[in-house]
C-alpha positions as YAML, in Angstrom:
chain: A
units: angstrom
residues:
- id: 1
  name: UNK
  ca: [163.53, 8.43, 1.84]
- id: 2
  name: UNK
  ca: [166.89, 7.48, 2.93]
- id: 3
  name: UNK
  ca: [167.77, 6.04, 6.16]
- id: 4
  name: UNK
  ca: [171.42, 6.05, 7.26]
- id: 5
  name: UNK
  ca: [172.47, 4.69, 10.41]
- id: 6
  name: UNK
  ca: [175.74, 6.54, 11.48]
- id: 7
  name: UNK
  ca: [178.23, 6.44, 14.41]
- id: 8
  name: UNK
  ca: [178.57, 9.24, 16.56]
- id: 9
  name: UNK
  ca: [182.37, 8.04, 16.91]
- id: 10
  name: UNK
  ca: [183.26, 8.03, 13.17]
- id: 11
  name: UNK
  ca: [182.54, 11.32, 12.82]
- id: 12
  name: UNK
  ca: [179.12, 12.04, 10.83]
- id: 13
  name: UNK
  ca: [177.80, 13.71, 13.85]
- id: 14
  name: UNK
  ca: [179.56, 17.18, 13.98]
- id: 15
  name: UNK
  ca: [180.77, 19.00, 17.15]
- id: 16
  name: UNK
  ca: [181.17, 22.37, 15.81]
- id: 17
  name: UNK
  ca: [178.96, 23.14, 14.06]
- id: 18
  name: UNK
  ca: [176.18, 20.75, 15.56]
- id: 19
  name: UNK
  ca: [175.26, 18.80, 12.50]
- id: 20
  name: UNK
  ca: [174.85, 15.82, 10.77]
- id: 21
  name: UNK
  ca: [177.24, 15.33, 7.91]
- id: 22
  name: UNK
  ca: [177.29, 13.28, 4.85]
- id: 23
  name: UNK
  ca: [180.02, 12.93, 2.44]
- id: 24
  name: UNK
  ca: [179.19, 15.01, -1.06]
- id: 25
  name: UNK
  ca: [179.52, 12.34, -2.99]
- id: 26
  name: UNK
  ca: [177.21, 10.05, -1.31]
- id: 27
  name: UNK
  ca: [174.93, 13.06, -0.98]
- id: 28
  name: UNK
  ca: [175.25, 13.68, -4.89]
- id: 29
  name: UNK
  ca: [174.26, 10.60, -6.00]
- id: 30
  name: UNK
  ca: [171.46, 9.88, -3.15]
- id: 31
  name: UNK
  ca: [169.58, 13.59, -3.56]
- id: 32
  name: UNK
  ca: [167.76, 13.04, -6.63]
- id: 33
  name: UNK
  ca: [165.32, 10.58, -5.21]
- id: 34
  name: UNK
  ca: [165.02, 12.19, -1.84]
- id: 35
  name: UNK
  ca: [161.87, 13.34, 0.26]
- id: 36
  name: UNK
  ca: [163.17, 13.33, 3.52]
- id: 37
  name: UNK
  ca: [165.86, 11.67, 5.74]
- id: 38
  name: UNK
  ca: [166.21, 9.65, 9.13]
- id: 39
  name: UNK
  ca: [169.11, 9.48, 10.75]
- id: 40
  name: UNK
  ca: [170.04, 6.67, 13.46]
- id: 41
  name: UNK
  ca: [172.93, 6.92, 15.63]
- id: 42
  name: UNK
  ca: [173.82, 3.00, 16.09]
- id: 43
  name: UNK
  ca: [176.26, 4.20, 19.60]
- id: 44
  name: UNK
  ca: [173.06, 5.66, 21.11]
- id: 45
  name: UNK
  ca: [169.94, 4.89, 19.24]
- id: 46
  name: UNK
  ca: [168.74, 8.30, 18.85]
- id: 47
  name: UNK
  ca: [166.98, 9.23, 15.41]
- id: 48
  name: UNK
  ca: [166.72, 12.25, 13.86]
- id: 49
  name: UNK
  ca: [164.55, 13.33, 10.43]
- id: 50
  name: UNK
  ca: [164.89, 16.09, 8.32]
- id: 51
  name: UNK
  ca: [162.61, 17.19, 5.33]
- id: 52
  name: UNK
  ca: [164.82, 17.04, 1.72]
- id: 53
  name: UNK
  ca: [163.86, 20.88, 1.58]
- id: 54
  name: UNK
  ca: [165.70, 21.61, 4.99]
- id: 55
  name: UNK
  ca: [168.77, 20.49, 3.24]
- id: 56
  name: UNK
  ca: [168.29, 23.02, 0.09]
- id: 57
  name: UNK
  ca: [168.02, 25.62, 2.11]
- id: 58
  name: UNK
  ca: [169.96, 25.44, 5.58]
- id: 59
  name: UNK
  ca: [172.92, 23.19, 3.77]
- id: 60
  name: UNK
  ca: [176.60, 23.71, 4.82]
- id: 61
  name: UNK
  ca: [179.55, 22.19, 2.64]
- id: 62
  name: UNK
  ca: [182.67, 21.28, 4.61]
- id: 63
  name: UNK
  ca: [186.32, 19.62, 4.05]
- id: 64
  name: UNK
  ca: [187.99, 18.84, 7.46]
- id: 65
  name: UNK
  ca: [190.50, 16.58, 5.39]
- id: 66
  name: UNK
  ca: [188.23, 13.42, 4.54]
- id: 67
  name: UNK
  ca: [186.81, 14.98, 1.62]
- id: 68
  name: UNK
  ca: [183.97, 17.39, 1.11]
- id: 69
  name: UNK
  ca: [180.99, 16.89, 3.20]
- id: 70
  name: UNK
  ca: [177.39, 17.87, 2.82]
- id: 71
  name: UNK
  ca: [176.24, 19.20, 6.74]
- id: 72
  name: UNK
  ca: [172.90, 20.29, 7.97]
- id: 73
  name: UNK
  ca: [172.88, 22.06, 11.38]
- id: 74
  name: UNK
  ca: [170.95, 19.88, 14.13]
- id: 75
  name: UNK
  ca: [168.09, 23.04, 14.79]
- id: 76
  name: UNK
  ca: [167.06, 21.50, 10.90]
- id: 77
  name: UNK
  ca: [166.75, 18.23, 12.10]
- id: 78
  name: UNK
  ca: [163.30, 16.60, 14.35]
- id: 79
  name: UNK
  ca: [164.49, 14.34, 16.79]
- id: 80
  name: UNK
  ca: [162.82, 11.07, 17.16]
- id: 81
  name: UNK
  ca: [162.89, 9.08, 20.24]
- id: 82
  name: UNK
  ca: [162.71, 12.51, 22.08]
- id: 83
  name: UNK
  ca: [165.40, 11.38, 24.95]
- id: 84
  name: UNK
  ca: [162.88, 9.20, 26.86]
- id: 85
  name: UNK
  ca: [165.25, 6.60, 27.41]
- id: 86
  name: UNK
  ca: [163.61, 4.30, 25.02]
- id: 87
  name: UNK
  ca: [164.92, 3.59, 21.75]
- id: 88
  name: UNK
  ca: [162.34, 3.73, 19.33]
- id: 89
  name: UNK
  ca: [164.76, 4.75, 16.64]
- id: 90
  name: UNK
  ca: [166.07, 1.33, 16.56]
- id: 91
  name: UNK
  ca: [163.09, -0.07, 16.11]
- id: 92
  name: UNK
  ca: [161.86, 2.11, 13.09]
- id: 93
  name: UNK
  ca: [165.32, 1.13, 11.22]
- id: 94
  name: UNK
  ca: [164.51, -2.34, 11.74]
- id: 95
  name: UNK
  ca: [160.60, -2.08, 10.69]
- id: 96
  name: UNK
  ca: [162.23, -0.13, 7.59]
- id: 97
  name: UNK
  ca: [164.51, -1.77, 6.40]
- id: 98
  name: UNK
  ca: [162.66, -5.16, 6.84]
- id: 99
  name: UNK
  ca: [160.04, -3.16, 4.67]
- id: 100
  name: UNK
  ca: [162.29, -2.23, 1.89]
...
């Protein structure tokens, strides 16, 4: 499992196309050891997860001049805290990481 906690200011969280984006050599060298991925947005606290297999199929490669990126569209991705106001995401990176 990886979990990555991303701003939606620096860019990982794509406009156009709606995605989440990774840089391809992070991606490279995290994938082998993958089952799934959450995603926490530290500006908002929403969460997002995505099975490992989403990403071999519905994967998008970019280059918008930081270097390649690995991108899966957000209809791949389950959302988490489900926009109830609460931030549960938060809390499962903390309980996580504390765990690992």
């Amino acid at each position: 499992m990886l979990l990555r906690r991303l701003s939606s200011h620096r860019g990982h969280l794509l406009q156009k196309p709606p995605a989440i984006a990774f840089h391809e050599d992070f991606w490279q060298s995290q994938r082998p050891s993958l089952r799934c991925v959450i995603v926490v947005d530290t500006d908002t606290g929403h969460a997002w997860t995505a099975p490992i297999e989403h990403f071999d199929r519905h994967a998008i490669t970019l280059s918008r001049g930081c270097g390649p990126q690995v991108a899966l569209p957000f209809r791949f991705w389950q959302r988490l805290d489900k926009g109830n106001g609460q931030r549960p995401a938060t809390q499962l990176a903390l309980a996580l990481e504390t765990a690992s």
